[in-house]
C-alpha positions in Angstrom: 0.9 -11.3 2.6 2.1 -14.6 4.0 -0.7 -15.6 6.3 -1.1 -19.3 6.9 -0.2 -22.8 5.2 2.7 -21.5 3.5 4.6 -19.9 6.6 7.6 -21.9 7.8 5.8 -21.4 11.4 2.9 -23.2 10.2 4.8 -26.5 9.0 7.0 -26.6 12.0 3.9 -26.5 14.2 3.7 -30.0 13.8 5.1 -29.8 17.4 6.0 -26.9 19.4 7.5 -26.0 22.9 5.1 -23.4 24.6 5.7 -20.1 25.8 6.4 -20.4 29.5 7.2 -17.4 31.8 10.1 -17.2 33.0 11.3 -20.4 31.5 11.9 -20.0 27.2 13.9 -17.2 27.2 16.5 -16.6 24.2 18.9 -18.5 26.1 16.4 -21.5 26.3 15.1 -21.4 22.9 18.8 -21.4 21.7 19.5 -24.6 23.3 16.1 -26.3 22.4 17.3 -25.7 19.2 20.2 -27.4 18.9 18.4 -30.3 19.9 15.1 -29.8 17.3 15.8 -28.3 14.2 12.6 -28.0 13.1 10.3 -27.7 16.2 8.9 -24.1 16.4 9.7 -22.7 19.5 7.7 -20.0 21.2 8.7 -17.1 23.1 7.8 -16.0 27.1 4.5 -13.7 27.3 5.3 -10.2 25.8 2.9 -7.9 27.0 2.3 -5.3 24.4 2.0 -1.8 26.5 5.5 -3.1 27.4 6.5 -2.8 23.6 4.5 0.1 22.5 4.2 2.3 25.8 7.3 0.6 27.3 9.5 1.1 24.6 11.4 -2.5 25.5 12.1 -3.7 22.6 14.9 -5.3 24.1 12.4 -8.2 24.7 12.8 -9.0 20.9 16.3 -9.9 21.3 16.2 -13.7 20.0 18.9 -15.5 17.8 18.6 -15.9 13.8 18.9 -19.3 15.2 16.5 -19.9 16.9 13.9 -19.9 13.8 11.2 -20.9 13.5 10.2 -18.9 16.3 7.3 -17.1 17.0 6.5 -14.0 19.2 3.9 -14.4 21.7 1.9 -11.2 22.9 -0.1 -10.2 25.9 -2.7 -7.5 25.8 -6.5 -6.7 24.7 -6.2 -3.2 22.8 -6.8 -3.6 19.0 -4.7 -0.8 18.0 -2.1 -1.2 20.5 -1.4 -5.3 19.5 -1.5 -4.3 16.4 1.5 -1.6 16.8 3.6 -4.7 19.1 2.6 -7.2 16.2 4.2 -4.9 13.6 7.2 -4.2 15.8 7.5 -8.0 16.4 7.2 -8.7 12.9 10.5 -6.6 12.1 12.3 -7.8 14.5 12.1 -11.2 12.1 9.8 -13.5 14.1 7.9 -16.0 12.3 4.5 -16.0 13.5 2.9 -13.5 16.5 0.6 -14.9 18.7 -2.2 -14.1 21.0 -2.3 -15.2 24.7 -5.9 -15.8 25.5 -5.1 -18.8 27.8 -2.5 -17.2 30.9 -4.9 -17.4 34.3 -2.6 -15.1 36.5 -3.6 -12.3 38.6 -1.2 -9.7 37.1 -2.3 -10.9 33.5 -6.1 -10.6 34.7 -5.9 -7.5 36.1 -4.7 -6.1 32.5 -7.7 -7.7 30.6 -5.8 -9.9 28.7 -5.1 -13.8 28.8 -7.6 -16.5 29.9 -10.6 -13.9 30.4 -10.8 -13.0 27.0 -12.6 -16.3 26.4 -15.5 -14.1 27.9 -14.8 -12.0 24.9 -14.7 -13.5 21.5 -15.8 -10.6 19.7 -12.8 -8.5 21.5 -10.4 -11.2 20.6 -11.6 -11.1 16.9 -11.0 -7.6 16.5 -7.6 -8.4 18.2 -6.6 -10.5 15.2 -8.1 -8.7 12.8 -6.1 -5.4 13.5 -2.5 -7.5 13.8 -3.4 -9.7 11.1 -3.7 -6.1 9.2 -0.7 -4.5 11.0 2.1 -7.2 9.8 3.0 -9.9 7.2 3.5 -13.1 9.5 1.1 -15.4 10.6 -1.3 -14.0 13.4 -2.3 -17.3 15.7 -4.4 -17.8 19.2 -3.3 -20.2 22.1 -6.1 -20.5 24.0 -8.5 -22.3 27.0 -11.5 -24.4 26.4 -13.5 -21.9 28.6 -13.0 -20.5 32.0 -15.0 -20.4 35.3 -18.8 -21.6 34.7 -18.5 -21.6 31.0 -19.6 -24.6 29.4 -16.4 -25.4 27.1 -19.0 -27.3 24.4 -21.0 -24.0 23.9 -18.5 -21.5 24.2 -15.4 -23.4 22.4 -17.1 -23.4 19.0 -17.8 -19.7 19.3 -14.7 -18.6 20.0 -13.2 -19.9 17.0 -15.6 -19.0 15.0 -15.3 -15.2 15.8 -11.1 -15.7 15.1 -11.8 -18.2 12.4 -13.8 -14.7 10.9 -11.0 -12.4 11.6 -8.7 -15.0 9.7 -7.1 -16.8 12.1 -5.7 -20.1 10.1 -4.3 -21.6 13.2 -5.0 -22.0 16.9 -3.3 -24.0 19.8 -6.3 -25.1 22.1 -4.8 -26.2 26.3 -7.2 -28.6 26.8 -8.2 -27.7 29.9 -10.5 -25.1 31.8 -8.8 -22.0 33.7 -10.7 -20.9 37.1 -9.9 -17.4 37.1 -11.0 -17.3 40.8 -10.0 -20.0 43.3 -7.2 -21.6 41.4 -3.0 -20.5 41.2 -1.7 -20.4 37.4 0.4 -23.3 38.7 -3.2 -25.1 39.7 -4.6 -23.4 36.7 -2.1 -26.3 35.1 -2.9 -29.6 36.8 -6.2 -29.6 38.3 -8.6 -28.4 35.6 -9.4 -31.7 34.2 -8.1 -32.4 30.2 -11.2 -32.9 27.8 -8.8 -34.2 24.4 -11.9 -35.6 23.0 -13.2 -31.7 22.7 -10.3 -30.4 20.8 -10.7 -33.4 18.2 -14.5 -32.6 18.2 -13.6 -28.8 17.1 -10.7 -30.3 14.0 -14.2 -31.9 13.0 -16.2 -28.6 13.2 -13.1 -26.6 11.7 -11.5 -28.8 9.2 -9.5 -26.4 8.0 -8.2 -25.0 10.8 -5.2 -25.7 11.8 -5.3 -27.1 16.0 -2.9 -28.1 17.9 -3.0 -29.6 21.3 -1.5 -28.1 24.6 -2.2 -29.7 28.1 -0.1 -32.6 30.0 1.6 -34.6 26.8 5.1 -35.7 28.4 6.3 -37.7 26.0 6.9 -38.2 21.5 4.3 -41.4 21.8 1.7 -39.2 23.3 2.3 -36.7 20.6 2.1 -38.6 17.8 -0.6 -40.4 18.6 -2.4 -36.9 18.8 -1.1 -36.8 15.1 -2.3 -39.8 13.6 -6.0 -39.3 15.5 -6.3 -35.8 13.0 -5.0 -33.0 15.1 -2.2 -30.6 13.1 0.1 -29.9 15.9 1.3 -30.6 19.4 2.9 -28.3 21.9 4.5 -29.4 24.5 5.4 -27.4 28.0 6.8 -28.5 30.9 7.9 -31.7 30.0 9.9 -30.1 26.9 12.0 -27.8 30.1 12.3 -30.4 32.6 13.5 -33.3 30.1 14.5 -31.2 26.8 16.3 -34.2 25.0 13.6 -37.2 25.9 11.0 -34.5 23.8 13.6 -32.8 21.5 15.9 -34.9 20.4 14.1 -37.3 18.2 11.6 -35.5 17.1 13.5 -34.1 13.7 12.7 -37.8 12.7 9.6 -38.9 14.7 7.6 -35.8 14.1 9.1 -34.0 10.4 10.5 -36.9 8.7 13.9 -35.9 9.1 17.2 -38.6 8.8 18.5 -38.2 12.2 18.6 -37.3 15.7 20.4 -35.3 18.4 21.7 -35.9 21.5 22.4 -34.1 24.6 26.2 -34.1 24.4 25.8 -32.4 21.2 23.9 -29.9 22.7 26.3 -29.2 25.4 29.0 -29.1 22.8 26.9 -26.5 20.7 26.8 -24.2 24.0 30.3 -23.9 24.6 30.5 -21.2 22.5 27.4 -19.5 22.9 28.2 -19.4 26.7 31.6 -18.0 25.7 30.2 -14.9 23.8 27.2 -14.6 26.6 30.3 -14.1 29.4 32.6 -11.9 26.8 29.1 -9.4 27.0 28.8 -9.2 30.2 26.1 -12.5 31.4 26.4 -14.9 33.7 27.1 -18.5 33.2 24.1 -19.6 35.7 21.2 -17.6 33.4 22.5 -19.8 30.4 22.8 -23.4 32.3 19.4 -23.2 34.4 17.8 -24.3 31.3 20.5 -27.0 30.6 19.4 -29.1 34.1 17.2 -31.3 32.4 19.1 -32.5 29.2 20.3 -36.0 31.0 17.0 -36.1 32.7 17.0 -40.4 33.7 20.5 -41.1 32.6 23.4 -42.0 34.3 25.4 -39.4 35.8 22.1 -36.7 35.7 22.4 -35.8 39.4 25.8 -35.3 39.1 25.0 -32.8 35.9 22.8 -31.1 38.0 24.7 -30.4 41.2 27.8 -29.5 39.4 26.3 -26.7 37.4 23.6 -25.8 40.3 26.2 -25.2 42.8 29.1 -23.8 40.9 27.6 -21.8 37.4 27.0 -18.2 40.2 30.6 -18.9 41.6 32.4 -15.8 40.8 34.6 -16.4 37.3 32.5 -19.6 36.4 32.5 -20.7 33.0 32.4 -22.8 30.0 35.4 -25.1 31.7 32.4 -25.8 34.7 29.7 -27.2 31.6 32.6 -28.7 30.6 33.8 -31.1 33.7 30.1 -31.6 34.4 30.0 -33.3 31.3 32.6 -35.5 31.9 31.4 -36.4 34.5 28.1 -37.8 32.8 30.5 -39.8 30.9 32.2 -41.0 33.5 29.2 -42.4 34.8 28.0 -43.5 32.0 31.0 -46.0 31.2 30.1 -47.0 34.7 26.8 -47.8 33.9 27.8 -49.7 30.6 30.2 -51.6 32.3 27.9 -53.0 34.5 
């Protein structure tokens, strides 16, 4: 069984875009890949009762081109994680992962996320039974603690218990989550960042592989996480909000590759994929929400933004609206040239 250091998912895990709820969709991950051919890319939160007792597989839907991708899962059931993990497995993800680190109420309330760093034992038997239950790479993404813990005691633990089960890989958000008394969007900014204690745990683990989650905005900070001894990087909000400042070099900054993308590439590569998305039914506006960002600091970015913001839900809009908006980038980018 292909568990760890050979998977594709574990080499492209050298940097990753995190799941994020209502954000990396199939749509998203589609066009994060044209700009990153070799960052893994992670799926939203999949809970498992919605898989197993749900019967919505239809959140599996994902691109062959999107790999490597990976499957995140929600849940705290053994046997029913185990079921999603094999379900996820053939529906051709690369890796299925286990949210331990989601603060929100609804997640909370179904004894899964964040307040399963109160239960290492639970999450280990969690990993054991997927780890059995499929052929891809099992991983956690996980806090440093929650509420009153103390993160230097109870970090350690934890991944010892999933280290047990056979968990080869682990992405750690750097930060506490206050179950109580904090919003998930709080639960991301005001828990302060301890780096210094995910670098302490490559040194208790050093085989594990850990990557770091938790306010890195830019391909300096990453690789500098890198080159101090940590296996991986993911990057959230900043990879949404400006996808080609974190995507588009890191083929070569990150993996070694020979080139780089740009954002008019990527716009070009989503011509057609808009085109079939319309021809089945989809609207332009769940495709270009996600696009926003990709002249994030350039000349002509507000202009992007406006254009596809106000006319993508327009009745008949299509690829001919991504299309002007780009001109007009480049029309205010010869603007900008010519000084």
């Amino acid at each position: 069984m292909i568990k760890d250091a050979n998977s594709t998912a574990y080499r492209a895990a050298r940097l990753s875009v995190a799941p994020m709820m209502d954000w990396t969709d199939r749509h998203c991950r589609y066009l994060h890949r044209l700009l990153s051919r070799d960052t893994l890319l992670y799926t939203e939160m999949v809970t498992a009762p919605a898989l197993v007792r749900g019967g919505a597989l239809h959140l599996l839907d994902h691109d062959p081109s999107e790999h490597p991708v990976a499957l995140q899962l929600g849940g705290s059931d053994p046997k029913e994680l185990a079921q999603a993990a094999r379900l996820g497995a053939d529906a051709g993800y690369d890796e299925i992962n286990l949210n331990v680190g989601c603060p929100s109420d609804r997640v909370q309330s179904g004894a899964f996320g964040a307040v399963l760093m109160q239960q290492p034992g639970l999450v280990a038997d969690c990993v054991d039974a997927m780890r059995a239950a499929c052929d891809v790479e099992v991983t956690v993404k996980c806090r440093i603690g929650v509420d009153d813990q103390i993160p230097e005691e109870v970090l350690p633990e934890f991944l010892a218990r999933i280290v047990g089960a056979g968990c080869t890989r682990v992405t750690v958000h750097a930060r506490k989550a206050w179950l109580q008394g904090l919003s998930p969007k709080e639960n991301r900014d005001i828990p302060p960042l301890d780096y210094g204690l995910v670098h302490e745990m490559k040194g208790l683990f050093p085989n594990l592989h850990i990557s770091v989650n938790g306010g890195i905005t830019s391909v300096d900070q990453a690789l500098g996480f890198l080159e101090g001894g940590l296996d991986g990087v993911m990057v959230g909000r900043s990879a949404y909000h400006a996808p080609t400042d974190i995507l588009a070099t890191a083929d070569r900054r990150i993996f070694g590759g020979d080139r780089d993308s740009s954002a008019e590439e990527a716009v070009e590569g989503m011509l057609p994929y808009i085109e079939a998305h319309l021809t089945q039914g989809g609207r332009l506006g769940q495709i270009t929400r996600h696009m926003l960002g990709l002249f994030a600091g350039r000349p002509g970015a507000r202009q992007w933004r406006r254009i596809l913001s106000e006319g993508a839900h327009k009745p008949g809009a299509g690829p001919e609206l991504v299309e002007h908006a780009l001109a007009e980038v480049t029309a205010a980018q010869e603007l900008a040239a010519a000084g």
